[in-house]
C-alpha positions in Angstrom: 0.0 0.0 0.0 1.1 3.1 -1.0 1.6 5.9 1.8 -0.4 9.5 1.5 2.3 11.6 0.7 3.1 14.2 -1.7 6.1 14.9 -4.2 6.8 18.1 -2.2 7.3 15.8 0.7 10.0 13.7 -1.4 11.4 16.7 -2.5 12.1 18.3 0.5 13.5 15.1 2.1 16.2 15.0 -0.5 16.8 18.4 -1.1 17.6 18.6 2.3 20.1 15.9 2.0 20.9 14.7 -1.1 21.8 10.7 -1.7 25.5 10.0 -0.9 26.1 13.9 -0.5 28.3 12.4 3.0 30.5 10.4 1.0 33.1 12.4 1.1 34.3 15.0 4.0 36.6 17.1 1.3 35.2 20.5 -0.3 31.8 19.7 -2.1 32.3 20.8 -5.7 35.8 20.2 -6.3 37.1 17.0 -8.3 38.5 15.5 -5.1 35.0 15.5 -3.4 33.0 13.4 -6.7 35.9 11.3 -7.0 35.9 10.3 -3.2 32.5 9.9 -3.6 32.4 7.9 -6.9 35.4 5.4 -4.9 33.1 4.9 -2.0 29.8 4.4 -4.0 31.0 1.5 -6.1 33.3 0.2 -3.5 30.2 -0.3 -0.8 27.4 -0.9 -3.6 29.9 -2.8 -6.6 27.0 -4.1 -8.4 25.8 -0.6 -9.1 29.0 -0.3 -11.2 28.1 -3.8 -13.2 24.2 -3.5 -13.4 24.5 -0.1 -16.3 27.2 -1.5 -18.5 28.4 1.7 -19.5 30.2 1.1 -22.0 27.1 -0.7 -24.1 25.5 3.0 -24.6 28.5 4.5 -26.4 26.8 7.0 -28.8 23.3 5.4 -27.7 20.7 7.8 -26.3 20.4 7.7 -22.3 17.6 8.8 -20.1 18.0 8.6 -16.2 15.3 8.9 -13.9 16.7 10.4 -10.5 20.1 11.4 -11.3 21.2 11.7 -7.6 24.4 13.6 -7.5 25.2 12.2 -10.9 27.9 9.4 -10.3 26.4 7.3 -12.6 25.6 10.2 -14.5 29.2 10.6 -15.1 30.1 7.8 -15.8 27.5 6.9 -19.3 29.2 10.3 -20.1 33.0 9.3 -19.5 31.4 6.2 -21.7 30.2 8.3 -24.8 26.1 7.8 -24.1 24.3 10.9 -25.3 23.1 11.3 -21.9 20.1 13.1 -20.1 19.3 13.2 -16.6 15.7 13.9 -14.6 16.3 15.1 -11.0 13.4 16.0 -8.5 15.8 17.3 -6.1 17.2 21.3 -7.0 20.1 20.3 -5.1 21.1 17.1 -6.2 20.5 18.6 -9.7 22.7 21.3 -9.3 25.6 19.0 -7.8 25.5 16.9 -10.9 25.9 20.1 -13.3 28.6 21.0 -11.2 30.2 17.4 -11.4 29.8 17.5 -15.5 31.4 20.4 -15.6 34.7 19.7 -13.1 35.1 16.8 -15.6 34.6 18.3 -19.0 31.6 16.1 -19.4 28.2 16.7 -21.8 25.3 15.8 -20.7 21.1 17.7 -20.0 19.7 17.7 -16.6 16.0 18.5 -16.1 14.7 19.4 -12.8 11.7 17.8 -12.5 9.1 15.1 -11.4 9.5 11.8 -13.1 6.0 11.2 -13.4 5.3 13.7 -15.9 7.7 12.6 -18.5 6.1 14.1 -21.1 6.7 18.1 -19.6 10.1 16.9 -19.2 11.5 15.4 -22.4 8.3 15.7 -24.7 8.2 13.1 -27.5 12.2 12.1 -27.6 12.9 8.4 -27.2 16.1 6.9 -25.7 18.2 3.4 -26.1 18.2 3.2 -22.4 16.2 3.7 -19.7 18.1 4.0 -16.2 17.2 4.0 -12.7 18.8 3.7 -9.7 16.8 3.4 -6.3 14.7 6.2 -7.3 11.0 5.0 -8.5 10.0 3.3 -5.1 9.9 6.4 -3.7 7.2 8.2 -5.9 4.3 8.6 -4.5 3.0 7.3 -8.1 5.4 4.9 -9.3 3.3 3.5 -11.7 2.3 6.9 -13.2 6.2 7.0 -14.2 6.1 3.1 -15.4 3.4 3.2 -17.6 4.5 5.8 -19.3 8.2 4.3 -20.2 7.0 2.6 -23.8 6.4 5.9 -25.0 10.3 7.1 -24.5 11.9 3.8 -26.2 14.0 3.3 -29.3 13.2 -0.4 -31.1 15.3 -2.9 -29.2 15.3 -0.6 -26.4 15.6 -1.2 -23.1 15.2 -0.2 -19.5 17.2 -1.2 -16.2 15.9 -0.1 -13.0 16.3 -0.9 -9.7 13.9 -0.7 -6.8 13.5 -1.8 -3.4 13.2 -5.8 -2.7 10.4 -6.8 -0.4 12.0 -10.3 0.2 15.3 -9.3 1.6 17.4 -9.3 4.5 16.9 -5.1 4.5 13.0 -5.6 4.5 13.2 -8.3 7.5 15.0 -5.7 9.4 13.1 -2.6 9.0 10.0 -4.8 9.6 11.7 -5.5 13.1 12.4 -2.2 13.6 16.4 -3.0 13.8 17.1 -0.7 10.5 15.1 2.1 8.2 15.2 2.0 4.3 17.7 5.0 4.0 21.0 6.5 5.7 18.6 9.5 6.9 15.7 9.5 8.7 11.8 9.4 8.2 12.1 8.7 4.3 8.6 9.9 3.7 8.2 6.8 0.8 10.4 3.5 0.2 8.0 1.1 -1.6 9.4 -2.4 -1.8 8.1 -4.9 -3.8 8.0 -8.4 -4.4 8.9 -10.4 -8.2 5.1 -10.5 -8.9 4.9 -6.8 -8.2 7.4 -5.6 -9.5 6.5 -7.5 -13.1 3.0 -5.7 -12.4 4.7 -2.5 -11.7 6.5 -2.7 -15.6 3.6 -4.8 -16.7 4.8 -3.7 -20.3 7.6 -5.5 -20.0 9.5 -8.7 -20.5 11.5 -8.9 -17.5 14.6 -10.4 -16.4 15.1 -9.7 -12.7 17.8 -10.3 -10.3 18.6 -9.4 -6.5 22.0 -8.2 -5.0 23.1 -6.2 -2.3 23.6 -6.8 1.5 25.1 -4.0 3.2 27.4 -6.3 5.8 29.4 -3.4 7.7 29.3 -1.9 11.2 27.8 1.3 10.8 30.0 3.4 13.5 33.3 2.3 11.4 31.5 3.1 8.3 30.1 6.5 8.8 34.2 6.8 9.6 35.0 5.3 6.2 36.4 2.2 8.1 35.0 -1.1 6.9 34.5 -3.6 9.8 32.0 -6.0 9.0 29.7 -7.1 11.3 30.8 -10.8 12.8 28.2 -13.2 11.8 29.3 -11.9 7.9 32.9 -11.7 8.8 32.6 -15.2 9.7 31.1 -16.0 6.7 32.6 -17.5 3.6 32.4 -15.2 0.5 30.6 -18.1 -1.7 27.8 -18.6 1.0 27.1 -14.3 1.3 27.6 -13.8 -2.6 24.8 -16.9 -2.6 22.8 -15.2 0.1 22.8 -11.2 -1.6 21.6 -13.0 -4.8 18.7 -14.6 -2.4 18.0 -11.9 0.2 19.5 -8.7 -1.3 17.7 -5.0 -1.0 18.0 -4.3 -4.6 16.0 -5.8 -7.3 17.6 -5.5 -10.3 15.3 -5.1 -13.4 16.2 -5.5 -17.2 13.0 -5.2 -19.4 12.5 -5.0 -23.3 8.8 -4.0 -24.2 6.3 -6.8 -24.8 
């Protein structure tokens, strides 16, 4: 069930702090700061550097739906993708202009909400459709799905990840033991199970996976030390790989249309 809240209320959480904004301590803007926080974002999260293949969109049309601070954003640049980016968030928005620019790098950001495509890009279509953790927290996530046929190239295709209902995240949030994101009261964080989520992109054929256990103490962490926590430290690296692709937070989605 979805919760009553408003895309002013998203907006304002992550204005206010934007995703992985704390990843680095050095001055915000510079090169040093987005490559500290590029380092730390693939190193803790290292199938978010796999799931986009960057380098397949070389001079392919790229649209991505919640740009964050742009890391990935970045990187389909560095690649060669023609590259656009939708961003709710002012802030984050601005950061990733900033970012494109300390590296030399082309790409269109659009400030706006997601599930209004057609203000935002009109009637282009793209090769790819990205998303990262963003679409679970609309308050209308299927108001942005639906629409994603439209916005499509023949033969292309979309990868998005969202939240995974059967995970080891999920179990502990349920408990009370953990909350969805690194700040508090996240007004929305939708998770969903395999059967929703192929309801969710019910336009698609749909090849979904599951990754991602976060397995460090969070003291040493928010110090940039890693020290995981003992029952994973006294696990073997075969048995947690087995158990991210079983339990893990993040559904990864790779659809063609129907």
């Amino acid at each position: 069930m979805l919760n009553k809240v408003s895309i002013k209320e998203v907006e304002a959480y992550w204005n206010a702090r934007p995703c992985n904004i704390k990843h680095s301590a050095k001055t915000k803007g510079t090169i040093e700061y987005f490559n500290e926080v590029e380092l730390w974002r693939y190193l803790i999260e290292p199938h978010t550097h796999r799931f986009p293949q960057f380098e397949k969109w070389k001079d392919k049309r790229v649209l991505e739906i919640g740009c964050g601070i742009g890391t990935d954003a970045t990187n389909f640049c560095r690649a060669g993708a023609v590259y656009t980016g939708i961003e709710l968030s002012k802030e984050s928005a601005s950061l990733t202009r900033q970012r494109l620019k300390a590296f030399d790098l082309d790409g269109r950001i659009i400030v706006g909400n997601a599930e209004n495509l057609d203000d935002l890009v009109g009637d282009e279509t793209f090769d790819l459709i990205y998303s990262m953790g963003v679409i679970h927290h609309s308050p209308n996530p299927r108001a942005i799905t639906k629409s994603l046929p439209n916005y499509l190239n023949t033969n292309g295709e979309i990868r998005i990840m969202v939240y995974a209902q059967n995970s080891w995240k999920n179990y502990l949030i349920e408990s009370g033991m953990a909350q969805p994101e690194a700040q508090d009261d996240c007004p929305q964080a939708i998770t969903y199970t395999n059967k929703e989520a192929r309801i969710l992109f019910n336009e698609f054929n749909l090849d979904i996976s599951q990754d991602f256990i976060f397995p460090w103490q969070i003291d040493a962490y928010k110090n940039k030390t890693l020290i995981k926590e003992p029952w994973f430290a006294e696990m073997p690296e075969s048995m947690f790989r087995t158990l991210e692709t079983k339990l893990g937070w993040h559904l990864l989605i790779i659809g063609k249309i129907k």
